[in-house]
N, C-alpha and C positions, 0 to 999 in steps of 0.2 A: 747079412743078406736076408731079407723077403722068402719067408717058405711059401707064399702066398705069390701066384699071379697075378701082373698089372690088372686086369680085368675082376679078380678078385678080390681084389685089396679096394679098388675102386666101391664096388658093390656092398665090401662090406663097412667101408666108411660113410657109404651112405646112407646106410641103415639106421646110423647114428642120429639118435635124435637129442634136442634139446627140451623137451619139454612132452608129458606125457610118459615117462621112463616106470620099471618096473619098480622101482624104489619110490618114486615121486607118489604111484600110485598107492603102494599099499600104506604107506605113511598116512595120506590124505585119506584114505579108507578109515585106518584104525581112529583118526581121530574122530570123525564122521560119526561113527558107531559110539564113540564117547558120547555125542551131542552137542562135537564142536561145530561153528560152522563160519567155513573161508573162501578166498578168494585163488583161484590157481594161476598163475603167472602172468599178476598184474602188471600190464604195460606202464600204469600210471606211476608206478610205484618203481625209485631208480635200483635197477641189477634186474628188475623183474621176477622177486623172489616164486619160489616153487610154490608156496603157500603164504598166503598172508590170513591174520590173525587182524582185521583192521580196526573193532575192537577193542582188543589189547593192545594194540601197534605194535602185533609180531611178524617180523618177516622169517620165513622158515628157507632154508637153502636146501637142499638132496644133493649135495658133491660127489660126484664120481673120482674113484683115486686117478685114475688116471688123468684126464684135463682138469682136474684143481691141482694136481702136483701133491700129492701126499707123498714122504720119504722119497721125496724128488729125486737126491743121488741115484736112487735104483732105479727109475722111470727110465733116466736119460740110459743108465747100462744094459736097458731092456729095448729100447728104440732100435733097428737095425740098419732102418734106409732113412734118407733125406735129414739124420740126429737133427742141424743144427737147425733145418726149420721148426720141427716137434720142440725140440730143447726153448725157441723163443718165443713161440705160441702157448708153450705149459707156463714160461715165466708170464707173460702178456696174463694169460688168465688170472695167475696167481698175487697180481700186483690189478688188475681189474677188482679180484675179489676183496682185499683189504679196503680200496678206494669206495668200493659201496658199501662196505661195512660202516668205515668212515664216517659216509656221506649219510648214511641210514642211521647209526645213533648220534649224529651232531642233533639229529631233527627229532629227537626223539623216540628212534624206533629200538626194539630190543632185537637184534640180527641173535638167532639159532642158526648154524651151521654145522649138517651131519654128513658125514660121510660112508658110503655106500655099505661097504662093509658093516657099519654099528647100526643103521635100517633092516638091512638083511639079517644079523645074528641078535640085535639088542633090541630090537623097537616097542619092547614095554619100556627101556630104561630112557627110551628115544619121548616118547608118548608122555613118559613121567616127566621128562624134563621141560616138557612144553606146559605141559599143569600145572610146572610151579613157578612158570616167569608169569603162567596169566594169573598165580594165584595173588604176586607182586605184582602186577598190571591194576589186580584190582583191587589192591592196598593205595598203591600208590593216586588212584583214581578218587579214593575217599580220603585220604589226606589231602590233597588238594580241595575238595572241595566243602572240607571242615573248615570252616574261619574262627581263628578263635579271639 
């Protein structure tokens, strides 16, 4: 059961945003302040990553545990009203996010994907790990264009 009323449950789903989030933000911040500098949820680009790195060809993700399905079992035993719609919109998500994953490194992109929680408690270890795919971006960049 809903501790929340129809009316408040409403309201506060719709508060829910996709883009612009408080994680999305300080991510794209701390990098900013490094002397990164990206694109934020490039339509052109397929899943419409949170940040892109275009560049290095990094797409950055910001997952929330909840609609990406992190330790999904417990998701669903935390759901109270309508499970089995939640249950196949968290899978729908979750089987979305591999397909762009997919479809992003066939083409050669490097897909970073963090989730909410490791933003929130980790985001030097978040920030480090983005410096060392563009540090391989720009390896990878000057091998290609050594001929030998």
């Amino acid at each position: 059961m809903d501790c929340l009323t129809r009316e408040q449950r409403r309201k506060n789903m719709q508060a829910i945003r996709s883009s612009g989030t408080k994680i999305e933000i300080s991510l794209a911040k701390a990098l900013w302040r490094k002397g990164y500098r990206y694109r934020k949820n490039c339509k052109n680009i397929p899943g419409k990553p949170d940040i892109v790195l275009r560049k290095y060809k990094i797409a950055v993700f910001c997952d929330s545990e909840f609609w990406h399905g992190k330790d999904f079992p417990s998701i669903v035993k935390r759901i109270g009203t309508n499970k089995e719609f939640w249950k196949s919109k968290i899978q729908r998500n979750m089987k979305r996010d591999l397909e762009v994953t997919r479809q992003l490194e066939s083409a050669g992109w490097t897909v970073l994907r963090f989730w909410e929680t490791e933003i929130k408690k980790e985001l030097a270890e978040c920030i480090f790990e983005i410096e060392k795919n563009i540090e391989e971006a720009k390896l990878r960049f000057k091998t290609k264009n050594i001929q030998i």
